[in-house]
C-alpha positions in Angstrom: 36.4 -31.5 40.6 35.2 -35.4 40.6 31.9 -35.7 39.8 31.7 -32.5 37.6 31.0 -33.1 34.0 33.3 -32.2 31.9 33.2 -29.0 29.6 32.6 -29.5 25.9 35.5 -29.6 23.9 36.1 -26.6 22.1 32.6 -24.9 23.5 34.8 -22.0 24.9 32.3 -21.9 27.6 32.6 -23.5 31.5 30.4 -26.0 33.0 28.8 -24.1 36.2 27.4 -26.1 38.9 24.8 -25.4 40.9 25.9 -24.5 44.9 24.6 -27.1 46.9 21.7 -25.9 49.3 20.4 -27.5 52.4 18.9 -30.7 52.1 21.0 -32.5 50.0 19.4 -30.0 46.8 21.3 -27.7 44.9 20.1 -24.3 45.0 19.5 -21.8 41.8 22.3 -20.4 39.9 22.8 -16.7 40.5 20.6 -14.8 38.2 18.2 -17.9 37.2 14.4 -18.7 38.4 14.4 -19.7 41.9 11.6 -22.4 40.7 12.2 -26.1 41.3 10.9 -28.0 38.2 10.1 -31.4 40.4 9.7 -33.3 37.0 13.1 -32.5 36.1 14.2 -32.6 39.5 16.0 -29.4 38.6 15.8 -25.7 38.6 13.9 -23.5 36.6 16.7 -22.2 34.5 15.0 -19.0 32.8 16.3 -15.8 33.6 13.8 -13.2 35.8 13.2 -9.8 35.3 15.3 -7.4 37.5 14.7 -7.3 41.3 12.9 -10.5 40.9 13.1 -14.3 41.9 10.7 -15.7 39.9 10.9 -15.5 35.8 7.8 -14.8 33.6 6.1 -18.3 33.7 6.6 -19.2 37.2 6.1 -15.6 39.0 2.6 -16.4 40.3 5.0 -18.4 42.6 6.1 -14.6 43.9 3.9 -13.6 46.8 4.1 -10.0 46.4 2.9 -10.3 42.9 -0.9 -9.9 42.7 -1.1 -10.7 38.8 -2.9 -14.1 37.8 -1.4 -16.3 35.4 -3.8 -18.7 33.8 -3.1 -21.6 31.3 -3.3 -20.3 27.3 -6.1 -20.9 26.0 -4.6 -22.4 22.9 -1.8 -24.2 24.7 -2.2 -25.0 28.2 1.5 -26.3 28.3 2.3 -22.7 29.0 0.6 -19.7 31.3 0.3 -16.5 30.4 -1.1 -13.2 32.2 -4.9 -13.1 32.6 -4.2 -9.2 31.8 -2.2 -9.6 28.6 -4.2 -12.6 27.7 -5.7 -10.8 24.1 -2.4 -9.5 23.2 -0.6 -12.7 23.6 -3.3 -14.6 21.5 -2.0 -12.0 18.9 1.6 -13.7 19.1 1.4 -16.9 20.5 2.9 -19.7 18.4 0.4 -21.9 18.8 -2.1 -19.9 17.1 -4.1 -20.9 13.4 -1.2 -20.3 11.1 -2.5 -18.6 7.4 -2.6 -21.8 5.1 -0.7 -21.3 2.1 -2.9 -20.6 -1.1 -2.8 -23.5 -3.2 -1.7 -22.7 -7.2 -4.9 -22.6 -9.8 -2.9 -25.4 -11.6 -4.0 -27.4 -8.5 -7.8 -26.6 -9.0 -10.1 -29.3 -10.8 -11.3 -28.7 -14.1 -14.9 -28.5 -12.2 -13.7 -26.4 -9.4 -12.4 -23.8 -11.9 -15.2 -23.7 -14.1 -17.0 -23.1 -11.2 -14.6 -20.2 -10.2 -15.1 -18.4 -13.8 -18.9 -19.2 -13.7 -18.7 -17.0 -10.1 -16.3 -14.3 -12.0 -18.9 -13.9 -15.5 -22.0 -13.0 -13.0 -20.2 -11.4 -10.9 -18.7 -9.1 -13.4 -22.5 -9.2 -15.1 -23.5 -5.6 -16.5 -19.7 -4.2 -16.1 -18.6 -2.7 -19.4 -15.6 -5.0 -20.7 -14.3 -2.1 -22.7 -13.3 1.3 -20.9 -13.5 5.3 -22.3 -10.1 5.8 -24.7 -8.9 9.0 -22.6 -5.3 9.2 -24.5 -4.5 12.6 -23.8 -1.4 14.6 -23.9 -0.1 17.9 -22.2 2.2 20.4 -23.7 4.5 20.4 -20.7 5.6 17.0 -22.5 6.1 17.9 -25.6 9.5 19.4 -25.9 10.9 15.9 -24.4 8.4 13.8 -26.4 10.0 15.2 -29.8 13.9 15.0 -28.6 14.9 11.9 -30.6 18.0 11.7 -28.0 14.7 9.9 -25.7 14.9 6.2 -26.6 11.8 4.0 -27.0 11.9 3.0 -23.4 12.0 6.9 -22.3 9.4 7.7 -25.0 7.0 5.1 -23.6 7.6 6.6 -20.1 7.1 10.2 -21.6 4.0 9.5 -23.5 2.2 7.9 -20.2 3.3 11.1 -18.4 1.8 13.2 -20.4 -1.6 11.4 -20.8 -1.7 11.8 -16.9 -0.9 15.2 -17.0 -3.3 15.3 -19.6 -6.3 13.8 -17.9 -5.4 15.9 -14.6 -5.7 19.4 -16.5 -9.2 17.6 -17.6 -10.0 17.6 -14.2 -9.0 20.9 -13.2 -6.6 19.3 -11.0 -3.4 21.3 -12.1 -3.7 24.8 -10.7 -2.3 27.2 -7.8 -3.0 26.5 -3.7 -2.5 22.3 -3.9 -0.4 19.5 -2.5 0.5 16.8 -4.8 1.0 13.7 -3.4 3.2 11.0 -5.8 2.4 7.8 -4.0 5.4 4.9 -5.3 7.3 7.5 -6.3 10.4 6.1 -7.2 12.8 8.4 -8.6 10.1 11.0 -8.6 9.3 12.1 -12.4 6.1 12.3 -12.5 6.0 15.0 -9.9 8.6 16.4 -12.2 6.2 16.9 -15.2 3.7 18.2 -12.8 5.5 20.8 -11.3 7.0 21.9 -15.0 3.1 22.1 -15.9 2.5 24.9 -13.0 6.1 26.8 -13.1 3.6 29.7 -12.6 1.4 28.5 -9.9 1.5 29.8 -6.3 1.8 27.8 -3.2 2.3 24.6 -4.5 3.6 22.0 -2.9 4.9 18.4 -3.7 5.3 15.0 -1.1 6.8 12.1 -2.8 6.3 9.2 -0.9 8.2 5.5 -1.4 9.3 3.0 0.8 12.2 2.2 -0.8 15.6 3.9 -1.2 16.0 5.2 -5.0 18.7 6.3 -7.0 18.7 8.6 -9.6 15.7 11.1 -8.0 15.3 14.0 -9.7 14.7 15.9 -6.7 17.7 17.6 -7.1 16.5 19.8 -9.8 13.6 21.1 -7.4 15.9 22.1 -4.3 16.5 26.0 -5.2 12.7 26.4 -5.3 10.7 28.7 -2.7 8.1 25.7 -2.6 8.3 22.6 -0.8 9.7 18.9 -2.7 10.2 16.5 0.3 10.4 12.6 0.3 8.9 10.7 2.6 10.9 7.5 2.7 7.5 5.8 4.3 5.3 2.5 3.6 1.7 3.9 2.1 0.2 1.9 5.2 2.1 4.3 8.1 1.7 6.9 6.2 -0.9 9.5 8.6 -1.0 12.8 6.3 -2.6 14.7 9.2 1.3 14.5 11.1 3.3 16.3 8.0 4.3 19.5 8.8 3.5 21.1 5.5 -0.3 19.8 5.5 -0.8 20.6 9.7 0.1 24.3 9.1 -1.5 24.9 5.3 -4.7 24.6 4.2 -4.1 22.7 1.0 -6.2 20.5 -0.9 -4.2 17.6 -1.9 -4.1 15.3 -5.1 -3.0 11.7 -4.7 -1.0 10.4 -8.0 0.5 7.6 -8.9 2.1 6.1 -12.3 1.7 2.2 -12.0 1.3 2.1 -8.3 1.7 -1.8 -8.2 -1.2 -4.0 -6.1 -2.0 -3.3 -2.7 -0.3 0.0 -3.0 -3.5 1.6 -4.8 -5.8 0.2 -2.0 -3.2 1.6 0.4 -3.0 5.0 -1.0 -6.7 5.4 -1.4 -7.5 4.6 2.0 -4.6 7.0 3.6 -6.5 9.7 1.5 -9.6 8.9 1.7 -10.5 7.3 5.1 -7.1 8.6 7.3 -6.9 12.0 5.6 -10.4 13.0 4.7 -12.1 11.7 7.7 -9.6 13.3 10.4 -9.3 16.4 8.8 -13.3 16.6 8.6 -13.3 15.4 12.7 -10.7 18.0 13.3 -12.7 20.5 11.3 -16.0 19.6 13.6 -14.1 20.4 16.8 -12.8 23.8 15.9 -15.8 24.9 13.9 -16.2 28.2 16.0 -12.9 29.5 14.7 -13.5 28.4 11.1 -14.2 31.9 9.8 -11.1 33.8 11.4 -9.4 35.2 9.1 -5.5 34.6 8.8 -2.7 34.2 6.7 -3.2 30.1 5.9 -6.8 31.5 4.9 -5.7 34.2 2.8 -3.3 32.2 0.7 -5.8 29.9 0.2 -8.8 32.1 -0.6 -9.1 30.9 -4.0 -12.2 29.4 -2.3 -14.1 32.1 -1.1 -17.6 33.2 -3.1 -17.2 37.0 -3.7 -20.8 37.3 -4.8 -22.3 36.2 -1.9 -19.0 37.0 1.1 -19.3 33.4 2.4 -16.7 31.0 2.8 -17.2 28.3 0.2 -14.9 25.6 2.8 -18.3 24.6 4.3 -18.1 22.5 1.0 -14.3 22.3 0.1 -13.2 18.8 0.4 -9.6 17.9 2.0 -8.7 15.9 -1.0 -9.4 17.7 -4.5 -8.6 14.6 -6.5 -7.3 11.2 -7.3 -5.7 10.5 -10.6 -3.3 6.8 -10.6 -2.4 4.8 -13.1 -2.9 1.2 -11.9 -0.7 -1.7 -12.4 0.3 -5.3 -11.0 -3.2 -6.4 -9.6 -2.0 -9.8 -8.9 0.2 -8.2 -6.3 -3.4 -6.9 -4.5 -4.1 -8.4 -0.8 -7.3 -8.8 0.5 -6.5 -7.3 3.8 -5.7 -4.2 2.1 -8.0 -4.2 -0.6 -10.7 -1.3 -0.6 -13.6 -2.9 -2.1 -14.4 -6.0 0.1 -17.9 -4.9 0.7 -18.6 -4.8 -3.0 -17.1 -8.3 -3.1 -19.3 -9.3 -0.3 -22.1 -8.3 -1.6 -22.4 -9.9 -5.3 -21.2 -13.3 -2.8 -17.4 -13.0 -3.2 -15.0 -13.7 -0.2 -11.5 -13.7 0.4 -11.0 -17.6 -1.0 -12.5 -16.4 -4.7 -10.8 -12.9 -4.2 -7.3 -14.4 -4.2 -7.6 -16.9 -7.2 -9.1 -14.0 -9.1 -6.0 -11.6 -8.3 -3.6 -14.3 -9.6 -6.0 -14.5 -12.7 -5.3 -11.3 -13.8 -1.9 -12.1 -15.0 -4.0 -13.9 -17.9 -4.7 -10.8 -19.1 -1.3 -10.1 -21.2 0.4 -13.6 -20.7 -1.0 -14.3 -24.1 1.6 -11.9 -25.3 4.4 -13.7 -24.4 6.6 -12.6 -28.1 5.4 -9.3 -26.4 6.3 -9.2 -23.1 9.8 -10.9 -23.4 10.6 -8.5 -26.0 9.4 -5.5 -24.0 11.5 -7.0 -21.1 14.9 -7.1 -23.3 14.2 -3.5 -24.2 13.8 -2.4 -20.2 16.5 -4.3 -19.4 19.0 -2.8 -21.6 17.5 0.5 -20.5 17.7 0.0 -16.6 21.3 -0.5 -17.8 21.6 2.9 -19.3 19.4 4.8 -17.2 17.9 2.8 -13.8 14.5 3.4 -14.6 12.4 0.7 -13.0 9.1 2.1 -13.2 7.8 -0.2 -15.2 7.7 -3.4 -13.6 4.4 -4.8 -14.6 5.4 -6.5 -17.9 8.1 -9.7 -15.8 5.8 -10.2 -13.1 3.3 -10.8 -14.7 5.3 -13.3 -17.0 6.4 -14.7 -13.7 2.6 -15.1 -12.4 1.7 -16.4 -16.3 4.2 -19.2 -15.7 3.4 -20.1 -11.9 -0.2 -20.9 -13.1 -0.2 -22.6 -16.1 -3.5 -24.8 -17.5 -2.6 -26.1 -20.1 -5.5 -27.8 -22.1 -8.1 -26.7 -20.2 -8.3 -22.9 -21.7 -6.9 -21.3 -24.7 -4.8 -18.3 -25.1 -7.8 -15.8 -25.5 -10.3 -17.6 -23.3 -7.2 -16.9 -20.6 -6.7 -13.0 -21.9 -10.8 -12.6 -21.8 -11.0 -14.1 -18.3 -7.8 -12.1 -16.7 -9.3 -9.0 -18.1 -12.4 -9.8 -16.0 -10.5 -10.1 -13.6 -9.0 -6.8 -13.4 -12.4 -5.3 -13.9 -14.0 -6.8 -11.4 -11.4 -5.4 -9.0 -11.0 -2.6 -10.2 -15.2 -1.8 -10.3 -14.8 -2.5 -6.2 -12.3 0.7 -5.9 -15.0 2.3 -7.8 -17.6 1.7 -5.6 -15.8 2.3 -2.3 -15.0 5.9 -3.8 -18.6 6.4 -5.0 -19.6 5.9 -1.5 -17.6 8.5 -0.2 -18.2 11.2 -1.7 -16.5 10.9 -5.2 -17.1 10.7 -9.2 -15.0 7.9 -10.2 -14.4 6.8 -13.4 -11.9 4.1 -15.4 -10.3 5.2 -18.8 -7.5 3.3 -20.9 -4.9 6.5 -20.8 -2.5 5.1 -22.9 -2.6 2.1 -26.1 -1.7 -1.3 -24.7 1.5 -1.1 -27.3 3.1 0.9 -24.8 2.4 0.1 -21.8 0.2 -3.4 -21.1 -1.3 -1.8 -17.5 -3.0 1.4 -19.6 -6.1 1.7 -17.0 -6.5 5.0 -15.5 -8.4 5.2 -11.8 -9.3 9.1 -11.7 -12.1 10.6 -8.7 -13.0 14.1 -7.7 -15.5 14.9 -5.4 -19.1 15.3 -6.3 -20.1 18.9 -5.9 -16.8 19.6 -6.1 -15.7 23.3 -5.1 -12.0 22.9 -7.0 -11.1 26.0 -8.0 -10.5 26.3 -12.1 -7.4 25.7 -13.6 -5.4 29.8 -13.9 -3.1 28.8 -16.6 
């Protein structure tokens, strides 16, 4: 047809001209906004939402539509709902973009020493060196003398056990609990536990990782009259009150974790402490009246109940019995996430100091670098042989070590002293949110830093604790 353009060559695709409408003006295709843009002396060409003329931006234009549209406050190029105005602001791409954090290599030689000078009083009356609680646990040590184990596997087993260890020292390993293995991975460690209580009752295990993971050992736990579920779930949508197993049990649960890398620990504490805890405690407050009833769930559980005086000893029991994880990759931590912002807050921390001091902690072991590329050769062969990437700490760190290199301006050791700081002063902040919750918290080296460089222990009960003793 003269006067058409023609179609791109090769498009595939048809040119479609508007039908001419009274007036000499072409009217709107089919399916398109019926709006007449008069500065592009065209048609709106957006497509409208079904049964109507209008699209999105120009539907004010609709007369049966009594929604406002008003300009965005951030662009007033385009118009938005007055309605939907605060979730839109949520969205809109003309909102403040994060800036990106800037490397510590970047920092002045003033501005850092000012940054450490803000870490050392910070950090002022915190014990630099932690309790030695290398323990061990007999469940272990069948596997820890099999010399078919190689030194990768005998690293792994050795940490295992000191957990194990440290949670018998707790009275955490006993009859009528839930263990929770947050960043499970292929799920040993809630192996070793459940070996430890082959003669408990009504024990149950979740094992929860976002990731898909080969090699579980889940299989050996199947033929079991107990429960060993994976929950294939990130920490942060993970709502404990919604699984099946804790809505119809009573259970105590114990949150563990073997190098439960950055943000993860914050994570995990916070679904126990604040999501669990705290709605189990509402829930209890609402059907108080029927607390006493007795039942089956109550029976099973009755490990709980004072015989000397005939009263119910849950007026004290606590929803979580413990937390024992074994923390790793700190410079992996988030601020968003991470539990103890108030402490930061108030020794006059923020964010800005928080995340230079979380990619500081990599100093900690980057002075081992003989060390840590030889530990790295020895996991890599055995990832080959065996897939177990649990320990992931020793490269990434090597990776962070790299990324924020000062050369000149601080020796090896003045690096290693300041990243351990670091970690400290982190770490101390998780303590403190537990403490004012309602727990005895505690940090222990678990394990010597020759086999494993992350070999601090976070452990908490809860004060007054009504934890039954261990039966074994």
């Amino acid at each position: 047809m003269a006067g058409e353009p023609p179609a791109a060559a090769g498009s595939g695709e048809r040119w479609v001209a508007e039908p001419a409408a009274a007036g000499g003006l072409r009217a709107p295709v089919p399916g398109r906004c019926g709006y007449f843009v008069e500065r592009k002396k065209r048609f709106c060409k957006m497509i409208p939402a079904q049964g109507r003329r209008f699209c999105g931006e120009h539907g004010h234009q609709e007369e049966e539509n009594d929604r406002k549209r008003i300009p965005c406050p951030l662009d007033p190029k385009h118009t938005v709902y007055e309605d939907q105005l605060q979730k839109h602001l949520k969205k809109c791409n003309s909102r403040e973009k994060p800036k990106p954090q800037l490397p510590i290599s970047s920092l002045s030689k003033e501005e850092l020493e000012d940054l450490i000078r803000k870490l050392k009083k910070a950090s002022n009356g915190l014990k630099p060196i932690l309790k030695d609680q290398t323990l061990s646990h007999q469940a272990l040590q069948e596997a820890l003398n099999d010399p078919k184990n190689g030194e990768s596997a005998f690293k792994h087993l050795k940490q295992q056990a000191s957990i194990l260890g440290n949670m018998e020292k707790l009275h955490l390993l006993g009859s009528g609990r839930c263990f929770i293995e947050f960043g499970a991975g292929r799920g040993k460690l809630s192996h070793w536990v459940d070996i430890a209580l082959q003669d408990a009752e009504n024990v149950h295990f979740l094992l929860v990782e976002r990731a898909s993971t080969r090699f579980k050992v889940d299989g050996k736990h199947r033929k079991r009259d107990y429960i060993f579920e994976r929950l294939q779930v990130d920490i942060q949508h993970l709502c404990l009150n919604k699984v099946p197993i804790l809505e119809r049990e009573k259970l105590p649960v114990v949150g563990i974790g073997k190098h439960l890398c950055g943000a993860a620990t914050d994570l995990a504490l916070r679904c126990l402490v604040e999501s669990y805890a705290t709605q189990y405690d509402e829930r209890n407050e609402e059907s108080s009246p029927k607390r006493f009833k007795s039942d089956k769930t109550d029976t099973a559980f009755n490990n709980s109940t004072d015989e000397r005086s005939g009263k119910n000893v849950s007026e004290n029991w606590k929803p979580v019995a413990g937390i024992v994880i074994a923390l790793c990759c700190h410079h992996r931590c988030q601020w968003k996430h991470y539990v103890g912002r108030e402490f930061f807050i108030t020794v006059g921390l923020g964010p800005v100091e928080f995340n230079y001091f979380q990619r500081m902690t990599s100093w900690a072991t980057c002075g081992m670098r003989e060390t840590i590329t030889e530990a790295s050769t020895i996991d890599a062969k055995s990832e080959d042989q065996s897939s177990d990437t649990e320990e992931h700490d020793q490269v990434n760190n090597k990776i962070e070590c790299g990324s924020d290199s000062l050369q000149g301006l601080l020796t090896v050791e003045e690096r290693k002293q300041i990243g351990r700081l670091c970690k400290l002063l982190i770490d101390h902040g998780r303590i403190k949110y537990l403490q004012q919750r309602g727990y005895n918290a505690a940090l222990q080296y678990y394990t010597d830093s020759t086999v494993s460089l992350e070999n601090v222990l976070l452990t908490a009960v809860p004060s007054q604790s009504s934890v039954p003793q261990p039966t074994a």
